[in-house]
C-alpha positions as CSV (number, residue, x, y, z in Angstrom):
1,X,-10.2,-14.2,20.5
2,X,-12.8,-11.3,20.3
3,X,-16.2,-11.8,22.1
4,X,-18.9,-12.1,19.2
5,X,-21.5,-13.0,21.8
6,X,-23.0,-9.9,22.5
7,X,-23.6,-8.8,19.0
8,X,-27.2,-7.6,18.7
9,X,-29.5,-8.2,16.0
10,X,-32.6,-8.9,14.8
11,X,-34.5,-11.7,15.9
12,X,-34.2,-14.4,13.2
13,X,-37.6,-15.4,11.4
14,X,-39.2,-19.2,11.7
15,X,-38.9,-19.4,8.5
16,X,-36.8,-17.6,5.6
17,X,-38.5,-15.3,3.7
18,X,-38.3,-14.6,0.2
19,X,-35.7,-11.8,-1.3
20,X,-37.2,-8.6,-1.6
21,X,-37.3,-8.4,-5.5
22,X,-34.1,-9.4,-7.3
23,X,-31.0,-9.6,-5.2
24,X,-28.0,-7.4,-6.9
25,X,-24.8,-9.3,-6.0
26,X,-21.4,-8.0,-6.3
27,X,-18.3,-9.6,-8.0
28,X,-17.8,-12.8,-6.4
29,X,-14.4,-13.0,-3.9
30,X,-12.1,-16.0,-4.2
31,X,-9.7,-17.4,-2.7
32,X,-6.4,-19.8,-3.8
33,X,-8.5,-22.5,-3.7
34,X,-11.1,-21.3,-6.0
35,X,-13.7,-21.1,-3.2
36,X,-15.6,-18.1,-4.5
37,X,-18.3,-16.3,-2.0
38,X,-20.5,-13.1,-3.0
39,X,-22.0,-10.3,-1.0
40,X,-25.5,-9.1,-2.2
41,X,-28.4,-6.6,-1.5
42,X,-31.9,-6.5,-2.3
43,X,-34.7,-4.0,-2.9
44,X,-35.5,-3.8,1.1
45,X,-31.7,-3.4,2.1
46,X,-31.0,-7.1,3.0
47,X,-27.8,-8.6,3.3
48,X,-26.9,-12.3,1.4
49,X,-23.5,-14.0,1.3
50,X,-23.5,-16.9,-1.1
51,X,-21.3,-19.8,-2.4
52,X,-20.5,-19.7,-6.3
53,X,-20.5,-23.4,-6.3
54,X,-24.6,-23.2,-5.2
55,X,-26.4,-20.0,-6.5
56,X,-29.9,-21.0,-5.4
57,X,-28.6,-21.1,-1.4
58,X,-27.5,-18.1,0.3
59,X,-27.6,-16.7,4.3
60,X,-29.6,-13.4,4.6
61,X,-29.5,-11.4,7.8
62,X,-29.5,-7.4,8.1
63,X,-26.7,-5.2,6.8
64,X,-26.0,-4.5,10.5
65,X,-25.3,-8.3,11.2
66,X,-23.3,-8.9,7.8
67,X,-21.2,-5.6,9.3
68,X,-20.4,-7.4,12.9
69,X,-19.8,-10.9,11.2
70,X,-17.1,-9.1,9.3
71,X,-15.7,-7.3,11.7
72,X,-15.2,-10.6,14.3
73,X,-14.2,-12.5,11.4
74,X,-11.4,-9.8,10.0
75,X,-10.7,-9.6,14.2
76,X,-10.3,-13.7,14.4
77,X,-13.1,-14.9,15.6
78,X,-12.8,-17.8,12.9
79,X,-9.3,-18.4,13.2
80,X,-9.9,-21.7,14.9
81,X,-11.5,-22.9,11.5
82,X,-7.9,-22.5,9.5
């Protein structure tokens, strides 16, 4: 299993902040099960991945952290979860 332990980025805020004007999210990606996530950007470059079945709720982190939670992910970092 890859390390995703030393993946460096920004230091997470006390509280979440509000999107940076409106967030522009792609087409949403779903799978057999009809579990649909989306991949979004605001104006100031942010990140979001969010459910279909709950628009109001999303995780933001830097496009940098999106990138490495891919990349572990697509290496099986999660593969324990299936």
């Amino acid at each position: 299993m890859p390390d995703i332990t030393n993946v460096t980025t920004s230091a997470p805020s006390a509280t979440p902040s509000a999107p940076a004007g409106a967030i522009a999210w792609g087409d949403a990606f779903c799978s057999e099960g009809a579990n649909c996530f989306r991949f979004g950007l605001d104006d100031a470059g942010r990140a979001y991945i969010g459910s279909t079945l709950t628009p109001g709720e999303y995780v933001s982190d830097s496009v940098e952290a999106l990138r490495a939670l891919i990349s572990a992910v697509k290496s099986g970092a999660a593969d324990h979860l299936l």
